[in-house]
GULOSE-865196 format. One record per residue (C-alpha): x, z, y; residue in one letter. Coordinates in steps of 0.001 Angstrom, whole numbers, padded with zeros to 6 digits, always signed. Layout:
# GULOSE-865196
XZYA ...
This chain:
# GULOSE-865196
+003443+000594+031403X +001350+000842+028175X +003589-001994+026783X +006854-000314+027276X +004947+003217+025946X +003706+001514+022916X +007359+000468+022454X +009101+003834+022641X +006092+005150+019861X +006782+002406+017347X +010470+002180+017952X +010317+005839+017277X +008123+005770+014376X +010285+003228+012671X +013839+005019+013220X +012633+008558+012836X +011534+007238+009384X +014621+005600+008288X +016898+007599+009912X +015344+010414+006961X +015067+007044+004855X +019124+006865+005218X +019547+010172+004611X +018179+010081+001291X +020366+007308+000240X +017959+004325+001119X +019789+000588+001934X +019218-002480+003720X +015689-003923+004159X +013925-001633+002599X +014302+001034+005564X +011763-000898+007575X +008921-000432+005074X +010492+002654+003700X +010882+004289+007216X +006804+003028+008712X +006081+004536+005440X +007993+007995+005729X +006641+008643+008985X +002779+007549+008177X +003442+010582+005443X +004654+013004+008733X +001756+012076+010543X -000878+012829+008204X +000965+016268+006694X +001776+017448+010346X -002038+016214+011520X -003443+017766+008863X -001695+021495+008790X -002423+021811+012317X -005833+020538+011807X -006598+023210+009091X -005846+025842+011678X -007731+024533+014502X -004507+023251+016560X -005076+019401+016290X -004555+018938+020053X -000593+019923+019399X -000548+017428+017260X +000745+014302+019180X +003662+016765+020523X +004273+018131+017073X +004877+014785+015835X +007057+013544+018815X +009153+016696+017949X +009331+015976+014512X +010623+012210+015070X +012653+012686+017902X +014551+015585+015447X +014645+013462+012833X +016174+010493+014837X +018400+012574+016412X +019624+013864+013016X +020227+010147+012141X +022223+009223+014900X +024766+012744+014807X +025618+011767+010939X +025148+008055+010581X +026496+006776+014282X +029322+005599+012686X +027849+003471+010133X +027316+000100+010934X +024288-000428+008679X +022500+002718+009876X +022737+000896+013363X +022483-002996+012449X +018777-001401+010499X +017751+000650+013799X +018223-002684+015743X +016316-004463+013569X +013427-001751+013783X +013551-001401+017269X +013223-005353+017072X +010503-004935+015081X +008724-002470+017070X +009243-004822+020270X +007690-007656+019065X +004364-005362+018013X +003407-004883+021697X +004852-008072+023151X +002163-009492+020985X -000867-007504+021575X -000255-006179+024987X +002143-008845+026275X +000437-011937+024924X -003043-010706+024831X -003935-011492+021157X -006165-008860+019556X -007739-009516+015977X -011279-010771+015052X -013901-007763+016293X -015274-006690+013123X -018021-003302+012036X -014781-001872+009722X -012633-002245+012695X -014799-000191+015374X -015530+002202+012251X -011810+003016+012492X -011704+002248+016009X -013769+005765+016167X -011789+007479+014115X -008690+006897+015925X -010253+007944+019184X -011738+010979+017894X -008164+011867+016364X -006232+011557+019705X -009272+013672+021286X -008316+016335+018668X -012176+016026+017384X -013660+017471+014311X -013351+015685+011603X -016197+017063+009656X -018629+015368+011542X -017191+012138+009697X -017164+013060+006453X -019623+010648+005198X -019323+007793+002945X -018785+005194+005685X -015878+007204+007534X -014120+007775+004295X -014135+004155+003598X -012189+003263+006528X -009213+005486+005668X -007130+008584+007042X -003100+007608+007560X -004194+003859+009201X -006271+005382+012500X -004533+008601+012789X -001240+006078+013499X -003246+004197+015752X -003880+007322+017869X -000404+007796+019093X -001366+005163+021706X -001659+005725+025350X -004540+007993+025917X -007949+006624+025158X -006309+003669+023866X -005180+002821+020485X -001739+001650+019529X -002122-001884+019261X +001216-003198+018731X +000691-001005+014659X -000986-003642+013067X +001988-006471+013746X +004508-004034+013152X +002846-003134+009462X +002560-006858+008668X +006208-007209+009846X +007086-003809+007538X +005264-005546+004681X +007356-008405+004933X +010475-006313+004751X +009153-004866+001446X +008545-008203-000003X +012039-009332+000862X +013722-006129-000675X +011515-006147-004312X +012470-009843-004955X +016465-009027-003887X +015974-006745-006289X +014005-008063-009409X +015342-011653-009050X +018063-013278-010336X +021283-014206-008893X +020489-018202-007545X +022057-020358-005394X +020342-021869-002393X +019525-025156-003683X +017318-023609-006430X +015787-020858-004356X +014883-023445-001809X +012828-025554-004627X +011055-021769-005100X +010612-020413-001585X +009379-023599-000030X +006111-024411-001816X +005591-020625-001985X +005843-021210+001793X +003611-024177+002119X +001133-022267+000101X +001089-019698+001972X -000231-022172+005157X -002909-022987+003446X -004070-019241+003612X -005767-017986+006769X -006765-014923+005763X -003069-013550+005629X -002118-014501+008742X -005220-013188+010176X -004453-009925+008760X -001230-009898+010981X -003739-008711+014038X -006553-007777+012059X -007560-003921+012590X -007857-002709+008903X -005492-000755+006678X -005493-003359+004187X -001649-004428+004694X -000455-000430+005281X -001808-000289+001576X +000091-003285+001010X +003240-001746+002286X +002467+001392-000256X +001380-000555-003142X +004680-002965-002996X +007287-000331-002271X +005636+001751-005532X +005419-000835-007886X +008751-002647-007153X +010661+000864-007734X +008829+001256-010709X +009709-002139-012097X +013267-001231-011409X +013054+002236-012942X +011438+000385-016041X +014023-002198-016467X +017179+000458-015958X +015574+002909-018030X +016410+005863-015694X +014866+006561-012049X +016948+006999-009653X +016564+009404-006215X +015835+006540-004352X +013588+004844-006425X +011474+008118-006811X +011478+008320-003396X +009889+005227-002877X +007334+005531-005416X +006078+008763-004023X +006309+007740-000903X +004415+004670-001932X +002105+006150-003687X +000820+009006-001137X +000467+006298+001295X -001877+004212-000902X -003826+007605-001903X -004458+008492+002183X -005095+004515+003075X -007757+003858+000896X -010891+005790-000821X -009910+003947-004061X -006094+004608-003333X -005638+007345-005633X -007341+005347-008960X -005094+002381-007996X -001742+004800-007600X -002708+005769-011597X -002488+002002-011993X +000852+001177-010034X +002644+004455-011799X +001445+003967-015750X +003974+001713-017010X +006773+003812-015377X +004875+007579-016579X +004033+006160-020116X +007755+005816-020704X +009085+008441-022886X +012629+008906-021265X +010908+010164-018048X +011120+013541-017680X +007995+015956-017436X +008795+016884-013902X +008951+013399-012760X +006024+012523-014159X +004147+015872-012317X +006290+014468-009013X +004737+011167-009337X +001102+011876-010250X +001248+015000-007357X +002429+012689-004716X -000881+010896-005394X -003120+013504-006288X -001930+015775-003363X -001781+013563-000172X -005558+012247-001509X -006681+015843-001731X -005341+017058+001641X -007040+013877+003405X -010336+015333+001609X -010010+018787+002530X -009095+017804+006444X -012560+015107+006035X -014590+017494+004411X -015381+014150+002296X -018459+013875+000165X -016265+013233-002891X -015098+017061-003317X -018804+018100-002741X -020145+015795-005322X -018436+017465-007857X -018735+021175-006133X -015145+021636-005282X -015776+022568-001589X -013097+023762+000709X -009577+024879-000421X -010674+024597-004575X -009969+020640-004045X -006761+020440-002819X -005780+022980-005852X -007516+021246-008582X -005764+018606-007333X -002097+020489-007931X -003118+021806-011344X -003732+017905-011532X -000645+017023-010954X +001072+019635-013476X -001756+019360-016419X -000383+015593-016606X +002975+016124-017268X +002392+018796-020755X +002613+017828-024083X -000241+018490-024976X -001459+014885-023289X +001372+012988-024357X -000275+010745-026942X -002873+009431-023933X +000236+009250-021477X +002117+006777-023699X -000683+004510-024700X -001542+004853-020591X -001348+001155-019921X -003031-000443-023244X -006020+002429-023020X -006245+001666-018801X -007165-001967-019982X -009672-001483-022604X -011436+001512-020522X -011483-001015-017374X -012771-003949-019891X -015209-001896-021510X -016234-001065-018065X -016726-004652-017128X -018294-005481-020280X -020821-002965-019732X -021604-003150-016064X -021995-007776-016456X -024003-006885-019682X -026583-004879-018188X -026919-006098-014772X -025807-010105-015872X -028514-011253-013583X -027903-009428-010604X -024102-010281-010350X -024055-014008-011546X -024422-014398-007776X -022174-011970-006604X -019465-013195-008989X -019652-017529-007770X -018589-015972-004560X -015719-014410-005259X -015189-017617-006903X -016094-019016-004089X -013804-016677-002150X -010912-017382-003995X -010526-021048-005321X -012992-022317-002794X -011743-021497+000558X -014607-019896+001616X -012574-016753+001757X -009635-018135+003434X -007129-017795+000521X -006819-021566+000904X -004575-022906-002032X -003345-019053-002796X -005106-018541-005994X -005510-021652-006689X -001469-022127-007343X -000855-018284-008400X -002748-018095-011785X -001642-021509-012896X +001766-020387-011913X +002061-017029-013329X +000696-018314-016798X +002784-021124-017114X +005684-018778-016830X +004299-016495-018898X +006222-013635-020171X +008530-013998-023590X +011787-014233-022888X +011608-012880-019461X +013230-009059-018018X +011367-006001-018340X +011161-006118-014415X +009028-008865-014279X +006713-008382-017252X +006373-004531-015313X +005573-006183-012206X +002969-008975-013911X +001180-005817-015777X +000663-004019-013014X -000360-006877-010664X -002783-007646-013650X -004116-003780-013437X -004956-004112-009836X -006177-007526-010223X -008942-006052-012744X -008910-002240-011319X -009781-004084-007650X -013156-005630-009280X -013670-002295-011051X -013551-000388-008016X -015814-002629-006328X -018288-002198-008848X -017709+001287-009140X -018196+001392-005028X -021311-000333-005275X -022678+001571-008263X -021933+004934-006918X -024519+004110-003866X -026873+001945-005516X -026559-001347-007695X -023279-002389-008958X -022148-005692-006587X -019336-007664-006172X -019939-008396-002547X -021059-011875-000886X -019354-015152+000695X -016832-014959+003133X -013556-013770+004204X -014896-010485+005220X -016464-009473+002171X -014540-006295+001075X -013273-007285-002540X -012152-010636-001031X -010147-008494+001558X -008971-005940-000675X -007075-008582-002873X -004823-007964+000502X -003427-004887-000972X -002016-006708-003810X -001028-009950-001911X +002571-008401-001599X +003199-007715-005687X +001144-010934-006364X +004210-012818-004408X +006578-010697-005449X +005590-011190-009461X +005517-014907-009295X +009019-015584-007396X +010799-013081-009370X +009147-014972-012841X +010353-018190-011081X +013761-017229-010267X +013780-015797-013620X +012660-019383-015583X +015009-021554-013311X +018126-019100-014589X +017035-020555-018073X +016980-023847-017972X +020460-023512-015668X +021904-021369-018473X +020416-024080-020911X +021391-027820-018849X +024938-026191-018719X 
């Protein structure tokens, strides 16, 4: 029984989503990713208005309303349309394969202290609890959109069937970004590409681990893929289109509700694309509010210590928030909006200048294990690292489409901005650190996040380099 109810929630989150997804002129494989994504953004805004006026308990129902209107909109205008269909198949594939794993099969991920942190989180959502009482630093570290998704399982239970449907989602996204960064090939050369990329991936534990492992690591994948892809492709066609702001908002807000550091690392993904200066000023406001605004409505709901810190209690964050989101787009800052990217590398260098100069000692330790972690195995990334920087330098970036070099800055950004924010993390609450040996070690699991653009960068540079020497054998 919970099997087949765990079904109808994720088959319904998933065509509910792109059913809007279609609507607004999204195509092919992006809708998986696309719709998880749209409906993670319903959950939280629906959750969270009825949570602000004490009605939290309507809101299961009130998002069973909202998806079951929104599919039913789908299927009145698109039933026609074989690709609306053939991609609601394909979700509702997706979404059985979920429980048949975790429910059917009996596989459950690795029991882990983060896990049961959001493990309680979810349960106290579904129980309509107040959120207040978890507004500390701990509870804000394990995220808003990721439990409050796990709560539409059975009662007292938590959806478990999510966390394979997100890593299947993620997937998706990967498959649409290279489709459309990459090169035309034929399938002799992108078999010589995609088959070490495969073999390397083998080699890497920790990402198949994360298909059952209870974190929101690979939801923030999802976000952080779909956002910086659409920005690539905004960058390279010098124009954004509807869909492609669509995604990068959506993107973005689900980053900025995922993770504490969500919202620094949304600045990150959108500065090559809000730097431009073809992009309009409402755009830009569009982009940075999507951010700004879904990370100050989780805070509000939390009551999180971050608004206190800086004595913005109640409403006031939220709003300084949306003057946020305006302020950026006048004229007035234009001069540090177009230098975004060069002056977000020297203030994050300057940063890690600083923080290794002073405290050298203290983090020679911390910094062999990620070492360790990463070209060592000890964090399970096997052969992963080992073959990406090689890879990615070799191919370098002269020569090569505006697309990629996009994509390779801003999977540089959140390379450097993921070490920053674990210093900053550690800093905040004590001495900076760059965490321990280990696959569970946070920094070593956040480089999760940016798995997705990290694959997506070096395929689209090789597809890219083996165009050139076709165009220059022929």
């Amino acid at each position: 029984m919970e099997l087949l109810f765990e079904f109808g929630i994720l088959a319904l989150l998933l065509a509910s989503g792109a059913s809007l997804g279609y609507a607004m002129g999204l195509r092919g494989a992006v809708l998986v990713p696309a719709g998880l994504a749209i409906s993670a953004v319903v959950r939280v805004l629906s959750y969270s208005l009825l949570e602000i006026f004490g009605q939290a308990q309507l809101a299961f129902l009130t998002w069973l309303i909202l998806s079951i209107a929104a599919l039913s909109y789908g299927l009145l205008r698109f039933a026609r349309e074989r690709q609306y269909l053939i991609w609601l198949g394909v979700g509702a594939l997706s979404a059985l394969i979920g429980p048949l794993v975790t429910r059917g099969l009996g596989l459950r991920g690795i029991p882990h202290s983060d896990s049961l942190w959001i493990l309680t989180l979810s349960d106290l959502m579904q129980r309509a609890g107040d959120l207040e009482i978890v507004g500390g630093r701990t509870a804000i570290k394990r995220g808003f959109s990721f439990p409050m998704l796990l709560s539409l399982g059975p009662q007292g239970e938590f959806l478990t069937g999510l966390i394979v449907v997100i890593f299947i989602a993620l997937c998706f996204a990967i498959f649409w970004a290279v489709s459309q960064l990459a090169p035309k090939l034929n399938q002799r050369q992108w078999l010589w590409i995609l088959l070490p990329v495969f073999l390397v991936l083998l080699t890497a534990p920790i990402v198949w681990r994360a298909v059952l492992y209870v974190n929101g690591h690979t939801l923030t994948a999802i976000g952080v893929t779909l956002a910086s892809a659409a920005v690539a492709i905004s960058v390279r066609d010098e124009v954004i289109s509807r869909q492609n702001l669509l995604l990068i908002a959506l993107g973005l807000a689900l980053i900025s509700t995922t993770r504490p550091e969500g919202v620094a690392f949304a600045t990150l993904i959108a500065a090559p694309l809000i730097s431009r200066k073809w992009i309009s000023r409402w755009d830009v406001r569009l982009i940075a509010g999507s951010a700004l605004m879904s990370f100050g409505i989780w805070m509000y709901v939390y009551d999180g210590y971050i608004p206190n810190l800086i004595r913005l209690y109640d409403e006031r964050f939220p709003v300084a928030m949306l003057i946020g989101s305006f302020l950026v787009g006048l004229k007035i800052f234009d001069w540090f909006r177009f230098r975004l990217v060069p002056l977000a590398f020297i203030g994050m260098g300057a940063l890690l200048v600083f923080v290794f100069g002073t405290n050298a000692a203290a983090l020679a330790d911390d910094a062999w294990a990620q070492l360790q972690n990463m070209f060592l195995g000890a964090g399970f990334w096997g052969t992963f690292f080992v073959g990406l920087i090689p890879t990615l330098i070799a191919i370098g970036r002269k020569g090569l489409s505006t697309g990629y070099q996009t994509m390779l800055s801003i999977a540089v950004l959140m390379a450097v901005g993921s070490v920053v924010a674990k210093l900053m993390d550690g800093g905040l609450f004590g001495d900076p650190t760059l965490g321990r040996t280990g696959w569970t070690d946070s920094l070593n699991r956040m480089w999760l996040h940016v798995f997705g653009i990290f694959l997506v960068t070096a395929i689209v540079g090789l597809a890219e380099r083996t165009r050139q020497l076709e165009r220059i054998v022929q």
